[in-house]
MITI-787217 format. One record per residue: residue in one letter; x, y, z of N, C-alpha, C in turn. Coordinates in steps of 0.001 Angstrom, whole numbers, plus 500000, padded with zeros to 6 digits. Each point is the difference from the previous one (the first is absolute). Example, Ala and Ser with C-alpha at 12.3 -4.5 7.8 and 13.67 -1.06 7.14 Angstrom:
residues 2
REC  rest    n_c1    n_c2    n_c3   ca_c1   ca_c2   ca_c3    c_c1    c_c2    c_c3
REC     A  513190  494310  507800  499110  501190  500000  500900  501200  500000
REC     S  499650  501050  499280  500820  501190  500060  499230  501090  500730
***
This chain:
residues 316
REC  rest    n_c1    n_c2    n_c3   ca_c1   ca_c2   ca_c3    c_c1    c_c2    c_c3
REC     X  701782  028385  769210  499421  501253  500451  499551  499855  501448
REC     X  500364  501122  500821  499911  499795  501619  498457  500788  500159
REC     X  499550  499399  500367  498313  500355  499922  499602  500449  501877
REC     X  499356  501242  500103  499357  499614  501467  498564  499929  499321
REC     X  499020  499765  501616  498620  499946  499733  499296  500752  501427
REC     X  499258  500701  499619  499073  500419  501232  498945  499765  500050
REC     X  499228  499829  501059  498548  499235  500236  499839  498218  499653
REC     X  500298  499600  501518  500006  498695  499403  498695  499479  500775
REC     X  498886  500825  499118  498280  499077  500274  500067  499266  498879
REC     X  498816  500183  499464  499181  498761  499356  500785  500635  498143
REC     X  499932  501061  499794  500560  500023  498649  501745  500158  500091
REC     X  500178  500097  501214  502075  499858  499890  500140  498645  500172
REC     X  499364  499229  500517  500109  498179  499683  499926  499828  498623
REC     X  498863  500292  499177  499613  499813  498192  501314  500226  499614
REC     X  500676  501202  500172  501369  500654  499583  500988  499001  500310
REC     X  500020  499493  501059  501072  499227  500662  500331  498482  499213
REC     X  498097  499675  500107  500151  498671  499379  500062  500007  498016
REC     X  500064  501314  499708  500286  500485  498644  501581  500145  499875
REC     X  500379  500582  500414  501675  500265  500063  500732  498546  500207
REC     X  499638  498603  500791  500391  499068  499776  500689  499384  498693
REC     X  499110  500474  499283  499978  499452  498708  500504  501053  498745
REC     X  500639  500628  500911  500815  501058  498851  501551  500045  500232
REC     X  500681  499481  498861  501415  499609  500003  500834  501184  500003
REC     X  500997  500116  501312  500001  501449  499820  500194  501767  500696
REC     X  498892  498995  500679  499659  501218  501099  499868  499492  501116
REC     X  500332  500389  501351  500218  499700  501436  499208  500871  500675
REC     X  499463  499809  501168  499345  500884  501122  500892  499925  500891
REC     X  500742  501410  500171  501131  500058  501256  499442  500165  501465
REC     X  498861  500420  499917  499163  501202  501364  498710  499870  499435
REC     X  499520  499792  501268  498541  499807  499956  499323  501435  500934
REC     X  498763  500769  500199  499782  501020  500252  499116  499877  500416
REC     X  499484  500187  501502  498884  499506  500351  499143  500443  501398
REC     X  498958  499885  500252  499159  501739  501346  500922  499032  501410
REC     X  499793  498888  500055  500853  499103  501179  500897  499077  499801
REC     X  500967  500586  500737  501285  499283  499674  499728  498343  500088
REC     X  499911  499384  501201  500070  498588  500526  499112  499455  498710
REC     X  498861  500474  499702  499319  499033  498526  500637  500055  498798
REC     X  500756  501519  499901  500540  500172  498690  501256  499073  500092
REC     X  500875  499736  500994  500414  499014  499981  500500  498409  499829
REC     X  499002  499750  500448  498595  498647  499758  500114  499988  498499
REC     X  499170  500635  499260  499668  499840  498691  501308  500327  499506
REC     X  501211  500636  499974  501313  499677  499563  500845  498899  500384
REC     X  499729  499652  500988  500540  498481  499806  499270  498974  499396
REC     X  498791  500355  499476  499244  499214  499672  500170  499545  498341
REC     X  500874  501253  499529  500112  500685  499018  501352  499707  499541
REC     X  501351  499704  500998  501222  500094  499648  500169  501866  499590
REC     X  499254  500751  500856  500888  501540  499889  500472  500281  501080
REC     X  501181  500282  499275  501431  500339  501766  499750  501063  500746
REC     X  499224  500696  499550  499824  501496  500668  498571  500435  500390
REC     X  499380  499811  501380  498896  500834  500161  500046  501247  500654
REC     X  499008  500986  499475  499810  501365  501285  498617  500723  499960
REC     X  500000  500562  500914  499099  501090  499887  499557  501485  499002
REC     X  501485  500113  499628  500301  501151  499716  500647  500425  498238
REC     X  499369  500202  499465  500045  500360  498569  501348  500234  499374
REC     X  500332  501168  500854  501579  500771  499566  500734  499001  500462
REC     X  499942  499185  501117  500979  498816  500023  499816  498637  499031
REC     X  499368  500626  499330  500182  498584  498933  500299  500573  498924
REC     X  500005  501022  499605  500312  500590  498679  501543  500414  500243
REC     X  500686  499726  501280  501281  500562  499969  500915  498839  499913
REC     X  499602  498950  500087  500536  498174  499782  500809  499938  499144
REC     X  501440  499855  499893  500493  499707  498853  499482  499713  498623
REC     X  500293  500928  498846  499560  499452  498782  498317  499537  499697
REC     X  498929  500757  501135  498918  500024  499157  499986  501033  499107
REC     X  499326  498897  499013  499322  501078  498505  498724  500098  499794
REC     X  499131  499052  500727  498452  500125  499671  499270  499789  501607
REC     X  498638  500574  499499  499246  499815  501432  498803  500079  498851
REC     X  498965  499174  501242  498657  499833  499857  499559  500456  500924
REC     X  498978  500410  499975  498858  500309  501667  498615  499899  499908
REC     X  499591  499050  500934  499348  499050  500076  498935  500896  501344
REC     X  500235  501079  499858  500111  500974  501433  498516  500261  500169
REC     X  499236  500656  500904  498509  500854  500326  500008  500842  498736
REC     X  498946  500563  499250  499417  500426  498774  501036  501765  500876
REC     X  499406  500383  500671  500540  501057  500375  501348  500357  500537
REC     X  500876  499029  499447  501745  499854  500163  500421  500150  498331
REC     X  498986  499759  499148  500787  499575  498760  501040  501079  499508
REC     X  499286  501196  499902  500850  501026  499476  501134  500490  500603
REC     X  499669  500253  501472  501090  500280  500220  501715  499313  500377
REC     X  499372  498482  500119  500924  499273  499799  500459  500125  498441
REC     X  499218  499765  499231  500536  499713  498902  500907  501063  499366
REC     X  499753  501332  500504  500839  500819  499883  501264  499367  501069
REC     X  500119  500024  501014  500754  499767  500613  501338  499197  499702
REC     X  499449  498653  499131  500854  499262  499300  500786  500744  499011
REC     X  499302  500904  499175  500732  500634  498729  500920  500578  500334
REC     X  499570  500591  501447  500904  501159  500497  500871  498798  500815
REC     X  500350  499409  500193  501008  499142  500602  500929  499217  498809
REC     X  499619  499944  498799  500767  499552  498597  498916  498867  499587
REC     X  499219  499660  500433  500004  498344  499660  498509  499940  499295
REC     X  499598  499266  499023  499056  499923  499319  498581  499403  500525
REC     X  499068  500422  499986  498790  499413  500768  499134  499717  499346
REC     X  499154  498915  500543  498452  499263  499077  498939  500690  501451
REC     X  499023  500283  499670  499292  500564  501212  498366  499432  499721
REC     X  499653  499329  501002  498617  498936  500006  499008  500909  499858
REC     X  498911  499652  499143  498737  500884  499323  499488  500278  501439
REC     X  499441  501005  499979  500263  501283  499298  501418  501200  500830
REC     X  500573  500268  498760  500961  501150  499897  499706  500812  500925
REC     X  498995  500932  500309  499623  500649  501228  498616  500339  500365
REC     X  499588  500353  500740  498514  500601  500491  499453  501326  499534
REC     X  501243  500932  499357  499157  500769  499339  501089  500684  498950
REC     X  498906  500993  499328  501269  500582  498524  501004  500378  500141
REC     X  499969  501145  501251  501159  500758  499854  500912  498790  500492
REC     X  500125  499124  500766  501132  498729  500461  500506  499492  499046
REC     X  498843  499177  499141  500187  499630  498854  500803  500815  499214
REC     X  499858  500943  499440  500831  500815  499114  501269  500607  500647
REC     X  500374  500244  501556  501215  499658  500641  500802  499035  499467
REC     X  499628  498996  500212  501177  498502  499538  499988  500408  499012
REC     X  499328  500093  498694  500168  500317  498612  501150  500955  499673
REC     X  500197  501307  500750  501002  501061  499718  501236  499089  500613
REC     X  499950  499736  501106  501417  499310  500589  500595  499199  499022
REC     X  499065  499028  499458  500353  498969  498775  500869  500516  499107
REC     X  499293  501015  499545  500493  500576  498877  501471  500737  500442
REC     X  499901  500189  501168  501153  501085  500226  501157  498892  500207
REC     X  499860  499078  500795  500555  498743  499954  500518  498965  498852
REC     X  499200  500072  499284  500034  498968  498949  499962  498609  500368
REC     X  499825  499551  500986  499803  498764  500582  498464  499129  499757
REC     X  500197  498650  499590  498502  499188  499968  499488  500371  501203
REC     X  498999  500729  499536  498623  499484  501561  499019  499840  498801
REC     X  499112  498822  500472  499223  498990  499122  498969  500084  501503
REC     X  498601  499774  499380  498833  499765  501030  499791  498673  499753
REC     X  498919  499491  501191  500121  498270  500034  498245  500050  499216
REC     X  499967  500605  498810  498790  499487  499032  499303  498998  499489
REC     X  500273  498753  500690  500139  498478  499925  498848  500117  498627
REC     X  499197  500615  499927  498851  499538  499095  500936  500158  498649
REC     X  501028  500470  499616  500719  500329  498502  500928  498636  500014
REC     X  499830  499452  501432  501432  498342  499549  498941  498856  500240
REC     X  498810  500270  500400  499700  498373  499879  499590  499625  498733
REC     X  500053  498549  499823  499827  499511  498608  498616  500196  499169
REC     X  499218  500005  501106  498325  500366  499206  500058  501402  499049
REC     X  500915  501101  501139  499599  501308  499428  501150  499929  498787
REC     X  501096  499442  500033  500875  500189  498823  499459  499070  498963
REC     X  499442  499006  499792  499387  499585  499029  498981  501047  499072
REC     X  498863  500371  500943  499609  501233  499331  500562  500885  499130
REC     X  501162  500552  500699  500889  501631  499666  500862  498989  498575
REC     X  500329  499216  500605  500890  499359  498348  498637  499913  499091
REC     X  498791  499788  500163  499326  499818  499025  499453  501274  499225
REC     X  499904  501077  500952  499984  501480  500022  500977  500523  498834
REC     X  501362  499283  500494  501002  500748  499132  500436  499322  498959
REC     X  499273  498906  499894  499768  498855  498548  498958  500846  499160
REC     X  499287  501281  500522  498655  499783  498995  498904  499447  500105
REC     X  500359  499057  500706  498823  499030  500159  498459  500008  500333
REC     X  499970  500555  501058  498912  500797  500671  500281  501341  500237
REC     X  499241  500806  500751  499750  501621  500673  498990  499772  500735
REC     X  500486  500338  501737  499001  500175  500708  498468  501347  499892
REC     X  499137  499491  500006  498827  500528  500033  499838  500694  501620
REC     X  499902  499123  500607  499476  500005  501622  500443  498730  500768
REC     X  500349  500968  500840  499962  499158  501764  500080  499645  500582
REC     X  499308  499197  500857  499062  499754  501051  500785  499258  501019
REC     X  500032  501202  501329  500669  498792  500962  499772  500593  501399
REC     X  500047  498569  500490  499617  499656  501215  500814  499795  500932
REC     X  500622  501032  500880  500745  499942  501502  499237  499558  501316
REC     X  500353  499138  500481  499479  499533  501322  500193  499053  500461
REC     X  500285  500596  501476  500666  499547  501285  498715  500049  501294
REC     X  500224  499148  500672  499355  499976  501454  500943  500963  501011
REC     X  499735  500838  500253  501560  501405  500768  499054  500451  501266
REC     X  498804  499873  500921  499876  500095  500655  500442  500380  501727
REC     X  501331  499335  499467  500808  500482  501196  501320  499916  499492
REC     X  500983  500872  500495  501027  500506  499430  501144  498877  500022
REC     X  499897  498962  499108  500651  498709  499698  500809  500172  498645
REC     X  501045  499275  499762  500932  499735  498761  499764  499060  499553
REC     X  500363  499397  498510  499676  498833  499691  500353  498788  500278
REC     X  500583  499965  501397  500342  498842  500610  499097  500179  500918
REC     X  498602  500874  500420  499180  499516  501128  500798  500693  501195
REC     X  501281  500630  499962  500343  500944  501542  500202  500930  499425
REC     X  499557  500798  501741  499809  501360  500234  500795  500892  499079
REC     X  499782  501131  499562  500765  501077  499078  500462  501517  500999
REC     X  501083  500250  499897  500182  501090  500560  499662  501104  499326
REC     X  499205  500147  498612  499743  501206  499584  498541  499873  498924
REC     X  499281  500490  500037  498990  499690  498982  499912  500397  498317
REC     X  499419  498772  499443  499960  499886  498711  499172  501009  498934
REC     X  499556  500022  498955  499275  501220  499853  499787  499197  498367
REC     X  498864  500618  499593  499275  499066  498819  500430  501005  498737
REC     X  500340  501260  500306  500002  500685  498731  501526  499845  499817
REC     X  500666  500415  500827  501618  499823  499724  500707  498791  499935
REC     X  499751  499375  500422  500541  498915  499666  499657  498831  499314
REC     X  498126  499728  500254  499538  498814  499010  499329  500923  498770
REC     X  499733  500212  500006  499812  501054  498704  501034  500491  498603
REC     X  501283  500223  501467  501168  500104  499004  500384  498874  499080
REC     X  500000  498904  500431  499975  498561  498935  499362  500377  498509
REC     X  498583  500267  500406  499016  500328  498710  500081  501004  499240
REC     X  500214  501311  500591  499977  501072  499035  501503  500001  499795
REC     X  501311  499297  500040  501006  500060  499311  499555  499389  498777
REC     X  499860  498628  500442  499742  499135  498622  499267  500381  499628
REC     X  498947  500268  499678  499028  500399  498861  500486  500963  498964
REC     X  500763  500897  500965  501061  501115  499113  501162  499035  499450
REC     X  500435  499246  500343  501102  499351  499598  499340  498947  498412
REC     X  498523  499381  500701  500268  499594  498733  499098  500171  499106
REC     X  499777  501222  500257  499167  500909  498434  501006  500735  499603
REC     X  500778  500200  500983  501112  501186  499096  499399  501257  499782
REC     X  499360  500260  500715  499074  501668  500223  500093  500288  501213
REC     X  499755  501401  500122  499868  500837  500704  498815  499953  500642
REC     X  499445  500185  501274  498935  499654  500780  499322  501793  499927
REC     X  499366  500583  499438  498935  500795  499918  499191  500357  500657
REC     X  499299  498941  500313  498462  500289  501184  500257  498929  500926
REC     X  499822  500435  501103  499850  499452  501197  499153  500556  501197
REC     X  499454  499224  500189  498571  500174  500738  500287  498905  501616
REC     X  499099  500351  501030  500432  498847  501374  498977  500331  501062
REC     X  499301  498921  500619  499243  500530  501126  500858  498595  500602
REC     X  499486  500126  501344  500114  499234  501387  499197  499956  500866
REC     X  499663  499018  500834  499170  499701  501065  500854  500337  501321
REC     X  499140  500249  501180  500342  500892  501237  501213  498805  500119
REC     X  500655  501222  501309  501105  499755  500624  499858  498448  501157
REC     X  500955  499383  499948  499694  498911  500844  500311  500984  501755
REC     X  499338  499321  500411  499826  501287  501694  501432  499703  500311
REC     X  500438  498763  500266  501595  499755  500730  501042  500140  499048
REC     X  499995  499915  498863  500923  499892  498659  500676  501438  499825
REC     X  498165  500466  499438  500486  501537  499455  499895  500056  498612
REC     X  500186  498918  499461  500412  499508  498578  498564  500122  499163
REC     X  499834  500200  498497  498562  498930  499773  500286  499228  499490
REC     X  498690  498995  500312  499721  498531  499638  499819  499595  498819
REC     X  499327  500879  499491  499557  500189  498634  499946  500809  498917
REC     X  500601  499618  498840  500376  501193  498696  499850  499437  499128
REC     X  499697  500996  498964  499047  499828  498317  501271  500980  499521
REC     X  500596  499770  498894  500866  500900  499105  499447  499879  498394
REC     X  499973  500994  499220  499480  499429  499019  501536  500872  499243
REC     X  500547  499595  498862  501095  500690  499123  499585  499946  498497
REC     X  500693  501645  499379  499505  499621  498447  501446  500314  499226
REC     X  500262  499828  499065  501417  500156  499410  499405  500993  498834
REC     X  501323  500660  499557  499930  501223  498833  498589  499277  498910
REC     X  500019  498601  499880  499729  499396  498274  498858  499346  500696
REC     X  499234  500093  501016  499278  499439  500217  499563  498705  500967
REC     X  501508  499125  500412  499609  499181  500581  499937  500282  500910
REC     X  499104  499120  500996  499614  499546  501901  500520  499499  500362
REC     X  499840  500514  501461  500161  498667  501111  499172  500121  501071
REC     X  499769  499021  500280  499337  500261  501397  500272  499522  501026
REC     X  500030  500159  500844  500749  499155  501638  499309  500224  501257
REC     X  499383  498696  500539  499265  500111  501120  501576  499730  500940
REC     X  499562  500151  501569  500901  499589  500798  499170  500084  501198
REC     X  500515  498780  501022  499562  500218  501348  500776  499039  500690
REC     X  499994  500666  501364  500554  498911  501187  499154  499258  500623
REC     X  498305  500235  499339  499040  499450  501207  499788  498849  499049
REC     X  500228  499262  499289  499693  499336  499237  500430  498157  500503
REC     X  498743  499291  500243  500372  498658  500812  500104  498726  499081
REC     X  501284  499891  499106  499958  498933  498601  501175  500276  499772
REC     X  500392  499321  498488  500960  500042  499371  500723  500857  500331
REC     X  501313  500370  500279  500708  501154  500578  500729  499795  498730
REC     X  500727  501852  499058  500562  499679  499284  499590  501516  499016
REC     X  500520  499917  498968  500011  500820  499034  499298  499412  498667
REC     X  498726  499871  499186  499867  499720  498855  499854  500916  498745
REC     X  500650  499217  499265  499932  501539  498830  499221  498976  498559
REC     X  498963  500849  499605  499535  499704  498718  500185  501077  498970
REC     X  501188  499365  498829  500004  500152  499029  499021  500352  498786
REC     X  499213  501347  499782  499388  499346  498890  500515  501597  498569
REC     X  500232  498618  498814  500973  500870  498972  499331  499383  498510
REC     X  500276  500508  499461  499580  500425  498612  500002  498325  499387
REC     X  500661  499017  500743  500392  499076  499009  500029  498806  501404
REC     X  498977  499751  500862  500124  499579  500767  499767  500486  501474
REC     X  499706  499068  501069  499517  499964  501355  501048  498961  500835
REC     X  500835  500859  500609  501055  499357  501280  499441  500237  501390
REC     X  500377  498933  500817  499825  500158  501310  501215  499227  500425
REC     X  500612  501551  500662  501361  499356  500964  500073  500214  501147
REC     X  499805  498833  501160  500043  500104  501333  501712  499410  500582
REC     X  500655  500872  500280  501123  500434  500686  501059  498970  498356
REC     X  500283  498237  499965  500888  499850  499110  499355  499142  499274
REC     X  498490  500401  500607  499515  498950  498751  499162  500405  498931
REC     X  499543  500042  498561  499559  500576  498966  499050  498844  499586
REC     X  499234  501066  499864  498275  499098  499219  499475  500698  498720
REC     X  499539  499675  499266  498975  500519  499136  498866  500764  500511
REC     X  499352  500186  499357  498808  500547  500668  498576  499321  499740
REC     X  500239  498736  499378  499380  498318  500381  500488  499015  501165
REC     X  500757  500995  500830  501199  498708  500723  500541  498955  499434
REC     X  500217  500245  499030  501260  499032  499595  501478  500539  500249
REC     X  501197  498950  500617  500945  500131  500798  500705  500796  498738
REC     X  501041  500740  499954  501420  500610  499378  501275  499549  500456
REC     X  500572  499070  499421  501837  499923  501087  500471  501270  499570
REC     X  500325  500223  501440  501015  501502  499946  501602  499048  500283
REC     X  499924  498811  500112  501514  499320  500992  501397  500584  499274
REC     X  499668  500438  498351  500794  499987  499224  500472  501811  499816
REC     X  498839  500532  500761  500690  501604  499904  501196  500371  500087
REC     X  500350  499729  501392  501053  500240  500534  501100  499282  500687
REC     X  500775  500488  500583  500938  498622  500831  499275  499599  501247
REC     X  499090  500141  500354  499489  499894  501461  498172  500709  499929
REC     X  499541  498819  500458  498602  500566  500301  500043  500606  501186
REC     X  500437  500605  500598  500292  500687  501358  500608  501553  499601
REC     X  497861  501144  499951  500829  501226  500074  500501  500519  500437
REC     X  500238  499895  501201  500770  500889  500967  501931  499245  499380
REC     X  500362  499159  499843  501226  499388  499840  500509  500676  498742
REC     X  499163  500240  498829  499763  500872  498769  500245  501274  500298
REC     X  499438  500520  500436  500257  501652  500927  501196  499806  500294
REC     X  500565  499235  501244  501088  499888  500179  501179  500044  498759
REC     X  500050  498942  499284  500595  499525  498914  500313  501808  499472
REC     X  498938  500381  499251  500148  501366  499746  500575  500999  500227
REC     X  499690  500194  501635  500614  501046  500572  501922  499668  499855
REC     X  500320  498458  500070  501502  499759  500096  500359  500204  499056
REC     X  499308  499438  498183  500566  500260  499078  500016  501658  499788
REC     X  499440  501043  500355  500426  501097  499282  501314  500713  500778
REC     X  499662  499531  501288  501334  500878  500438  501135  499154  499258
REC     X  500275  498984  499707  501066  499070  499630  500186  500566  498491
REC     X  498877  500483  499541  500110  499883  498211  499959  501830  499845
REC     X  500006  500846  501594  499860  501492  499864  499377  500438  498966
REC     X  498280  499748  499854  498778  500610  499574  499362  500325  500838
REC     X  498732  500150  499582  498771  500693  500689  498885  498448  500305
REC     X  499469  499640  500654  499704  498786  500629  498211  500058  499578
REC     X  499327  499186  499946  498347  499659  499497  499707  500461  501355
REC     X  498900  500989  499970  499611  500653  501432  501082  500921  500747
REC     X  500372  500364  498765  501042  501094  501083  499343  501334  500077
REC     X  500393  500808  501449  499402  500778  500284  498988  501145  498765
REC     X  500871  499924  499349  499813  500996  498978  498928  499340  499649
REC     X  499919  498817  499271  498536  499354  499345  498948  499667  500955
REC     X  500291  500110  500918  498470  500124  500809  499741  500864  500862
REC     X  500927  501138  499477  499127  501459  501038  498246  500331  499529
REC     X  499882  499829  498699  498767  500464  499590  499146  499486  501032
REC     X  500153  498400  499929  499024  499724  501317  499745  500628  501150
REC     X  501385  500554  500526  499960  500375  501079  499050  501632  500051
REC     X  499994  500631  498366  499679  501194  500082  498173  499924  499575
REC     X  499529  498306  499780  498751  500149  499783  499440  499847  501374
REC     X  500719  499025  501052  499196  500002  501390  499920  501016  500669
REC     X  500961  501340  499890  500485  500842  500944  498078  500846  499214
REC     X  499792  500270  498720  498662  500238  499267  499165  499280  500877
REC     X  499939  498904  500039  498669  499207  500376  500223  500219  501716
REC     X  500880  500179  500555  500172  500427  501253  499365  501107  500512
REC     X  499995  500975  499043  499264  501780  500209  498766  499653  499638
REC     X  499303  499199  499502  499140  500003  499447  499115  499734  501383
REC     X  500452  498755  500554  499435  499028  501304  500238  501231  501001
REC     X  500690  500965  500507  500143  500685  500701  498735  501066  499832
REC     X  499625  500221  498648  499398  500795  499622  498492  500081  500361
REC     X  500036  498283  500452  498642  499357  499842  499081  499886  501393
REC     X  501722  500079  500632  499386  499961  501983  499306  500787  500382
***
């Protein structure tokens, strides 16, 4: 499978050094804001093809898939872009910045019939699929919760520490992680949703700080702090707590809720979610289904932030 990729920062490397290890699939064209680096990192890479320019990589002999790795505010309309060029796309969380975008790609999809899959990493790493298999064992039922987003974002940096050409945003995109999954693995419908935020950063624009609270049809919570001002652990933590037990999973690793360790090594083929995502997105176009995180299964998310979005607007 002739693969391109766009955005080669800090999560089109994860992709890059994920696709290594998938038998299979090739990166023909790499896609990238400056040529001479995007370069660089394709030879770095063994990909024959760098550019600037989107439509010139989607017109490359025999691509069938693209990823984009792109600014939060490129997703949609690239990702349309791909459909509308033939070729199947994975598009890096979050899908878009607001509903009506979001639900754009969704109609194209459909009109298309082509995989577009979002990069939901929280549904492939091994912590959270241990859970959901235990979910769909019976085993447990989440009750509540509890999780903790935070980053040091003070100045408009990527997770490699350089400069960003576009700014990040706490509800659309780190947020989106949480209120997918929680819907994903209660298997409900999100009901109540509630959200404040702390002022605007003066140079950003952005806020620093957000409280979300979520309730599902049957009762369960969630709750989700988030901030960029936050000087520690950088990262996402999620606490588990369910009818039959207390998990704590920080990114691939799983605890009790005594800290005692869980091997997840045996979940899957790879403790590496993003390579899983990957894996995914190749097997459905290959096996022509509908892909884990495909557009369709995580619009809801997209239609609870666009809620908690009016809400924060509401509040200024």
């Amino acid at each position: 499978m002739k693969v391109i990729l766009a955005g080669a920062g800090a999560f089109g490397l994860k992709h890059l050094d994920g696709i290594k290890n998938i038998d299979g699939a090739q990166v023909v064209s790499l896609v990238g804001r400056r040529l001479e680096a995007t370069q660089k990192i394709a030879a770095d890479y063994d990909i024959p093809h760098a550019t600037t320019d989107l439509a010139e990589a989607l017109s490359r002999p025999g691509v069938g898939a693209a990823i984009l790795c792109t600014p939060t505010q490129l997703h949609s309309a690239q990702a349309i872009q791909c459909m509308e060029a033939g070729v199947h796309v994975q598009v890096e969380i979050p899908l878009a910045d607001s509903w009506a975008d979001a639900k754009a790609v969704d109609r194209v999809q459909k009109e298309t019939g082509l995989v577009c899959m979002v990069g939901h990493t929280r549904r492939f790493n091994p912590s959270h699929q241990w859970i959901h298999n235990k979910i769909k064992a019976g085993d447990i039922s989440v009750q509540q919760m509890d999780v903790q987003t935070y980053f040091f974002r003070r100045k408009n940096i990527n997770a490699k520490g350089e400069p960003r050409s576009w700014t990040d945003h706490l509800l659309w995109h780190h947020a989106a992680h949480t209120v997918d999954l929680f819907q994903y693995q209660t298997g409900e419908k999100v009901v109540v949703a509630n959200a404040v935020q702390g002022p605007p950063h003066a140079d950003l624009g952005i806020a620093m700080d957000m409280s979300i609270q979520l309730k599902t049809e049957s009762g369960k919570i969630c709750t989700l702090s988030l901030s960029f001002n936050n000087d520690g652990p950088l990262g996402t933590f999620f606490r588990y707590i369910c009818d039959n037990g207390t998990y704590i999973a920080r990114y691939d690793d799983l605890l009790t809720g005594r800290d005692e360790p869980i091997d997840v090594s045996k979940v899957d083929v790879s403790m590496n979610g993003i390579e899983l995502q990957d894996r995914e997105f190749f097997a459905a176009i290959q096996q022509n289904r509908e892909p884990n995180s495909s557009v369709g299964k995580v619009l809801a998310c997209y239609r609870t932030l666009h809620e908690l979005e009016q809400q924060l607007k509401s509040q200024a």
